[in-house]
C-alpha positions in Angstrom: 135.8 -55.4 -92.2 137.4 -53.7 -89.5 136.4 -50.3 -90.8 132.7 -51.3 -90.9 132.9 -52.7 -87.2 134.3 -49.3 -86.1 131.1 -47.8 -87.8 128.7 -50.5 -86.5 130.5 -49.5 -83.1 130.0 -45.8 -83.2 126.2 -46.7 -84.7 125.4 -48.4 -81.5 127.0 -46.1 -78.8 124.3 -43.4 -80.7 122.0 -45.6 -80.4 122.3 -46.5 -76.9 123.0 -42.7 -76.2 119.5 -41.6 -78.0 117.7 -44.7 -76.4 118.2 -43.7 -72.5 121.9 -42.8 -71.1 122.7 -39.1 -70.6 119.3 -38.3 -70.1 118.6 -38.0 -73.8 115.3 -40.4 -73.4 113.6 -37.0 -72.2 112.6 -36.1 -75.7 109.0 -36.4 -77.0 108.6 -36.3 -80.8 106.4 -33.0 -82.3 104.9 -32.4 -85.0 106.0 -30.1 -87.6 104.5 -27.2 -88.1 105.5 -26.4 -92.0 103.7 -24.9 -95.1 101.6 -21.6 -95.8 100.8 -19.1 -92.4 97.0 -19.6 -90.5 94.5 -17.8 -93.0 96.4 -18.7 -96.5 92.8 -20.2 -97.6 91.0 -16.8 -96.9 93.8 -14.7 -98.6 93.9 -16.8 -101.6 90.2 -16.3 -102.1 90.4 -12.9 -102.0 92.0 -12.5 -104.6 90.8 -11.5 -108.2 91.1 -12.9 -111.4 92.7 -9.6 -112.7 94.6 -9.3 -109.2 95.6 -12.6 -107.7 97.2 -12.4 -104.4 100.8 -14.1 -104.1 100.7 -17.5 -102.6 101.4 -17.7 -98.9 103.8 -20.7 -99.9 104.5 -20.7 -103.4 105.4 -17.2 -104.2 109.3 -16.1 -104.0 110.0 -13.3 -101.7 110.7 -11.1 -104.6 107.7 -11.4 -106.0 105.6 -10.6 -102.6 107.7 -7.1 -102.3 107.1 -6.7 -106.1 103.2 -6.8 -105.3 103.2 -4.6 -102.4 105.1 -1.8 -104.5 102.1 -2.0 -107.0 99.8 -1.2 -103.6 98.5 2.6 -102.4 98.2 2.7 -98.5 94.6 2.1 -98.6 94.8 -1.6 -100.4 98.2 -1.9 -98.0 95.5 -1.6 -94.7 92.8 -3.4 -96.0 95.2 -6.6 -96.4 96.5 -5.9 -93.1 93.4 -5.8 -91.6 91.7 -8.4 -92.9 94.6 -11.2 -92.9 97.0 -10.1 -90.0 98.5 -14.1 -90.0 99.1 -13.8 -93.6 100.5 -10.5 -94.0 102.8 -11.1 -91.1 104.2 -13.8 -92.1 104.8 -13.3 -95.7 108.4 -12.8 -96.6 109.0 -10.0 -98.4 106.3 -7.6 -97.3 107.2 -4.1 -96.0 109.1 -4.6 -92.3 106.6 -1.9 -90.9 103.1 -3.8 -92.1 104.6 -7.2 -90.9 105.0 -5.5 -87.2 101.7 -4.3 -87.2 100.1 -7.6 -88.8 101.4 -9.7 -86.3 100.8 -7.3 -83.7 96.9 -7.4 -84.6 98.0 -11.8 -84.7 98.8 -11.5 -81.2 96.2 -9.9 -79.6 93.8 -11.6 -81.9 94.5 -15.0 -79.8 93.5 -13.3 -76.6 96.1 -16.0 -74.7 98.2 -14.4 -72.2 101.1 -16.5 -72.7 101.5 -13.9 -75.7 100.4 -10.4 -74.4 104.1 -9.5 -73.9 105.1 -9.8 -77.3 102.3 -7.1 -79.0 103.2 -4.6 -76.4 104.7 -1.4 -77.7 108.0 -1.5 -79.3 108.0 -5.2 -80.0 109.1 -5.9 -83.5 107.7 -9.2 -84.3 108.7 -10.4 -87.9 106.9 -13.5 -87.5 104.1 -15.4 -85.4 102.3 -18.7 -85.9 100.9 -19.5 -82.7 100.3 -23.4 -84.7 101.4 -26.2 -81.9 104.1 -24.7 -79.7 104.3 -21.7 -81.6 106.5 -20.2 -83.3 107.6 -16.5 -83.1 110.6 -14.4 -84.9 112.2 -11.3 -83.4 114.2 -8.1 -84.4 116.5 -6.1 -82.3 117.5 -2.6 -83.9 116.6 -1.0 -87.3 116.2 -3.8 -89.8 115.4 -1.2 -92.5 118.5 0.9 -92.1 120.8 -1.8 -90.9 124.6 -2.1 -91.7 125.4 -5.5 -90.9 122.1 -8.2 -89.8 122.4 -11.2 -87.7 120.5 -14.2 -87.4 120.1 -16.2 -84.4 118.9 -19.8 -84.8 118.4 -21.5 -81.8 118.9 -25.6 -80.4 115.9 -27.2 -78.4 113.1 -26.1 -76.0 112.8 -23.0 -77.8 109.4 -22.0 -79.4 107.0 -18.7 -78.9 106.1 -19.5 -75.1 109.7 -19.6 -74.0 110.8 -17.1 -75.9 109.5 -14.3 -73.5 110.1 -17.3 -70.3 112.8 -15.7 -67.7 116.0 -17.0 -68.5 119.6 -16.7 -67.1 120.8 -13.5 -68.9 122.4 -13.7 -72.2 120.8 -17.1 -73.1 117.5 -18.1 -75.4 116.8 -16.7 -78.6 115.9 -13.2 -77.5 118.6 -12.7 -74.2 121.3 -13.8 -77.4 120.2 -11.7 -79.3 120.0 -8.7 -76.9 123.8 -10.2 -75.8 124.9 -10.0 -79.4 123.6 -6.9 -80.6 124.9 -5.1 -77.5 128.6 -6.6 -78.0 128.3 -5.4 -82.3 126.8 -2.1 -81.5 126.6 0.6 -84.6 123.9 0.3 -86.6 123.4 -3.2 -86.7 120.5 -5.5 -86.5 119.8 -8.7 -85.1 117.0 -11.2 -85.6 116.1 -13.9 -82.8 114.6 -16.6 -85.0 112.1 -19.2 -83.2 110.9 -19.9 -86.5 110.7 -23.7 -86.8 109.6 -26.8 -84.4 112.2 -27.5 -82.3 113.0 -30.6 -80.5 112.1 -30.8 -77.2 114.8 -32.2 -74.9 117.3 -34.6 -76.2 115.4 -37.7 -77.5 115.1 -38.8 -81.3 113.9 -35.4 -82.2 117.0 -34.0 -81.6 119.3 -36.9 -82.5 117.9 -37.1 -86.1 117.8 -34.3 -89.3 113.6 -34.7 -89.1 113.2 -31.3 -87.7 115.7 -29.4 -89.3 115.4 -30.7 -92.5 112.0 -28.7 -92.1 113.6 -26.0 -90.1 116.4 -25.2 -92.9 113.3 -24.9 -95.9 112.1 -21.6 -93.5 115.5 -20.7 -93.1 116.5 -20.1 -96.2 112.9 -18.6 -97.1 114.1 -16.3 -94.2 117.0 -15.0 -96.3 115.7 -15.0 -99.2 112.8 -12.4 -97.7 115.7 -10.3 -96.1 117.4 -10.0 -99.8 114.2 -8.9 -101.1 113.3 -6.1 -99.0 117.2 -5.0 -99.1 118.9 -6.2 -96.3 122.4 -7.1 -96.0 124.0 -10.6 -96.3 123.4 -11.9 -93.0 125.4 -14.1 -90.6 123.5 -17.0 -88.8 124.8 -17.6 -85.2 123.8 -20.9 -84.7 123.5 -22.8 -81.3 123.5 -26.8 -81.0 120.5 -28.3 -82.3 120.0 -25.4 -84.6 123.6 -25.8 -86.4 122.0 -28.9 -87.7 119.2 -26.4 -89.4 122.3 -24.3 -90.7 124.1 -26.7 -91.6 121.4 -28.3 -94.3 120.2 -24.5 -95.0 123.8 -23.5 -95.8 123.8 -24.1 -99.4 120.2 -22.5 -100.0 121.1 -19.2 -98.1 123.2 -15.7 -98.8 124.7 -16.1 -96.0 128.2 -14.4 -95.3 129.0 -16.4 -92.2 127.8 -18.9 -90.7 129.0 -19.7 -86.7 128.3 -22.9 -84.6 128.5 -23.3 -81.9 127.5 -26.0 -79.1 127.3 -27.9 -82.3 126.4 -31.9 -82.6 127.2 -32.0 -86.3 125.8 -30.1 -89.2 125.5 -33.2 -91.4 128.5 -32.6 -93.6 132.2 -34.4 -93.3 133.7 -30.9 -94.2 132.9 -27.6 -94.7 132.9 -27.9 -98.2 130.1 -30.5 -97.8 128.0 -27.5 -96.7 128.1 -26.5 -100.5 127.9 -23.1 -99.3 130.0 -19.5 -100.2 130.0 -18.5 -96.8 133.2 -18.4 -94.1 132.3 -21.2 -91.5 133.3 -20.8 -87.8 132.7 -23.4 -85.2 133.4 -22.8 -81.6 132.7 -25.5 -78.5 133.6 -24.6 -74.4 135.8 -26.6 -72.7 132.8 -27.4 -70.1 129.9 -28.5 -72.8 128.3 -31.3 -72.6 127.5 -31.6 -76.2 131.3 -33.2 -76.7 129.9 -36.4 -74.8 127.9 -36.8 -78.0 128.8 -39.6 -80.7 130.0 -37.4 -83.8 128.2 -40.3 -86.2 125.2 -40.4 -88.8 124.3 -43.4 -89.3 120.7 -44.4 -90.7 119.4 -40.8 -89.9 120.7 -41.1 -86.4 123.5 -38.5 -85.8 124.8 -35.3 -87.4 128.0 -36.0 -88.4 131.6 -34.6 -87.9 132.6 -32.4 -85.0 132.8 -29.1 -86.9 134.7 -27.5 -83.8 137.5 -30.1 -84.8 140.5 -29.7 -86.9 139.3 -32.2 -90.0 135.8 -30.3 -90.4 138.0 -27.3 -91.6 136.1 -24.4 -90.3 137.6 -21.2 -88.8 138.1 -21.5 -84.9 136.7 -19.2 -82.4 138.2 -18.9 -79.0 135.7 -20.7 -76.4 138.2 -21.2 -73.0 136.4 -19.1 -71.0 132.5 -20.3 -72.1 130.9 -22.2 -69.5 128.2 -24.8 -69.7 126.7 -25.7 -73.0 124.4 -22.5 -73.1 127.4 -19.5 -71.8 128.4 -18.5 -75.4 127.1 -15.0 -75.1 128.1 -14.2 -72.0 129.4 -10.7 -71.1 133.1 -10.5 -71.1 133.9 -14.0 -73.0 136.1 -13.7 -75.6 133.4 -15.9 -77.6 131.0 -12.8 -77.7 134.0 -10.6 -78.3 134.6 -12.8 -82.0 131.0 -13.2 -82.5 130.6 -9.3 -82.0 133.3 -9.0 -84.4 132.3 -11.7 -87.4 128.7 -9.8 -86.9 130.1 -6.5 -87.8 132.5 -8.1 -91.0 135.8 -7.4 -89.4 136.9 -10.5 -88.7 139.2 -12.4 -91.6 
C-alpha cells in the first residue's frame, strides 16, 4: 500500500508539473504529420501494370534502391521531375536525386521562410513542408562517409527554425555543424527535423504521443541509410527527442545511442530498450530537465533517469555543460566524448 502511495505521489507531482508549474502549461498540442510524402497519390498512379512504382509508405528501403538500380538516367529525371516530394523523401533513393528532388520541393512552394534551404550546397535529405514542416539535413559526404551521425532533436524544432538564428552550437543544424567539426575525418552527420515535435513543455512533451510517431520515421531513417550503404549510425539525442530514441532503439542499427538532456526514454533499464547498441546518457549540472518527475504513469512521463546509476548506461562527462541546451559547446568535455563515440573510439 505504501508502494502504491509513493506511485500515486510521484503521479500527481507530474501531473501538477504538466498542468501549470515550471512553465510547462506553454505547450499547445499538434498534429502529427505521419504517413506517405505530399504527391504519393500522383506517383502511385503513374505507375504501370508491368512497372509499378514502390509505395511512398509501404515499400522497404531496400526495395526502393533495388528499383532505382533497374532505372537509366533518363527514367531517373523524369521521376525527379515530375514528383520532387516523392522522390525526396523516399528512403532508399540515390543521395544525389534526393538533393536535387527536394531542392526542386523547396523552391516549388515559393515561401520564403524556405529559400535558404535550396540554395547551393544545401544537402537536404528530406522536406515535407506539411504543418510546421519538417526538414532533414546532411553535413559532409554521406556517400563516402566513415562513421554517420544522427541528430534527433527535443522541442520547438521543425523546418522554419531550423534555418532561425540561434546561439552557436545549438538546434539541429548549429549541433550538427558543432559535432561534425569536433569528429572531423571523413565523417558525416545528419541534422534530423524529421518528425512533429512538441512545442514547449505542455502534454505534448510530457507524453510518448509524438514520439511514438517520431521513432516509426526514425527507424525508416536507418533502415534507408543501410540500404544505400551507409555505416551503422549513432543517434545523438537531445531531451524530448531521447524519448523518440528511446522507443526507436529496438527498430534501428544503431551502434550508439547518446542522451542527453534526457526526461526518460520509456524504459526502466537499458536493457528495456531491447536494443544491440552501447547506451550513453549524459545531463549538466545546470539543466533544468533534472526538476522533472522521472515517472510514467497513465502515458504521463518517460520513465527512469537514464543519466542515473540504476538506468545502466555508459556516463559521459557533463561538469562543464551549461544550461539545458550547452551540450555541444566548443571546448566541453561533453563534445570532446561525443566527438569521440561519433568516430567509434570510444569503449
Amino acid at each position: 500500500m505504501r508502494r502504491f502511495a509513493r506511485t500515486m505521489g510521484a503521479a500527481v507531482l507530474a501531473v501538477a508539473v504538466v498542468a501549470g508549474t515550471a512553465g510547462w502549461a506553454a505547450g499547445d498540442s499538434q498534429v502529427v504529420v505521419t504517413g506517405p510524402p505530399p504527391g504519393a497519390a500522383a506517383w502511385r498512379a503513374a505507375g504501370t501494370a508491368e512497372r509499378p512504382l514502390p509505395d511512398p509508405w509501404t515499400a522497404t528501403p531496400a526495395e526502393v534502391t533495388r528499383f532505382f538500380a533497374g532505372l537509366d538516367a533518363d527514367r531517373e529525371r523524369e521521376l525527379l521531375r515530375a514528383h520532387p516530394s516523392v522522390v525526396g523523401n523516399l528512403e532508399g533513393t540515390p543521395l544525389p536525386l534526393r538533393y536535387e528532388a527536394n531542392r526542386l520541393a523547396i523552391t516549388a512552394t515559393g515561401e520564403a521562410r524556405y529559400a535558404s534551404l535550396a540554395a547551393a550546397g544545401r544537402q537536404i535529405l528530406a522536406f515535407d513542408p506539411r504543418g510546421r514542416g519538417q526538414v532533414v539535413e546532411v553535413f559532409g559526404d554521406l556517400e563516402q562517409a566513415e562513421h554517420v551521425s544522427v541528430i534527433v532533436p527535443g522541442a520547438d524544432n521543425d523546418a522554419v527554425s531550423h534555418d532561425a538564428p540561434r546561439k552557436p552550437a545549438t538546434g539541429p543544424a548549429g549541433t550538427a555543424r558543432a559535432l561534425r567539426a569536433a569528429a572531423g575525418g571523413r565523417g558525416a552527420v545528419i541534422a534530423w527535423s524529421g518528425y512533429t515535435t512538441p512545442v514547449g513543455v505542455g502534454m505534448d512533451a510530457a507524453s510518448g504521443r509524438l514520439a511514438e510517431a517520431g521513432a516509426v520515421r526514425l527507424a525508416r531513417l536507418t533502415a534507408g541509410l543501410d540500404a544505400v550503404g551507409a555505416p551503422d549510425p549513432v543517434l545523438f539525442c537531445h531531451s524530448y527527442g531521447s524519448v523518440v530514441c528511446g522507443l526507436a532503439a529496438r527498430h534501428t542499427d544503431a551502434r550508439d545511442i547518446v542522451v542527453f538532456g534526457s526526461p526518460g526514454m520509456r524504459a526502466g533499464r537499458v536493457d528495456g530498450l531491447r536494443t544491440g547498441a552501447r547506451v550513453w546518457a549524459a545531463r549538466g549540472p545546470s539543466d533544468w530537465i533534472a526538476d522533472v518527475p522521472n515517472v510514467e504513469v497513465g502515458g504521463i512521463g518517460h520513465g527512469a533517469d537514464p543519466a542515473s546509476a540504476g538506468f545502466g548506461a555508459r556516463r559521459i562527462p557533463a561538469g562543464d555543460v551549461e544550461g539545458h541546451t550547452g551540450y555541444f559547446a566548443p571546448g566541453t568535455r561533453t563534445l570532446t566524448a561525443f566527438a569521440s563515440i561519433a568516430r567509434g573510439e570510444s569503449r
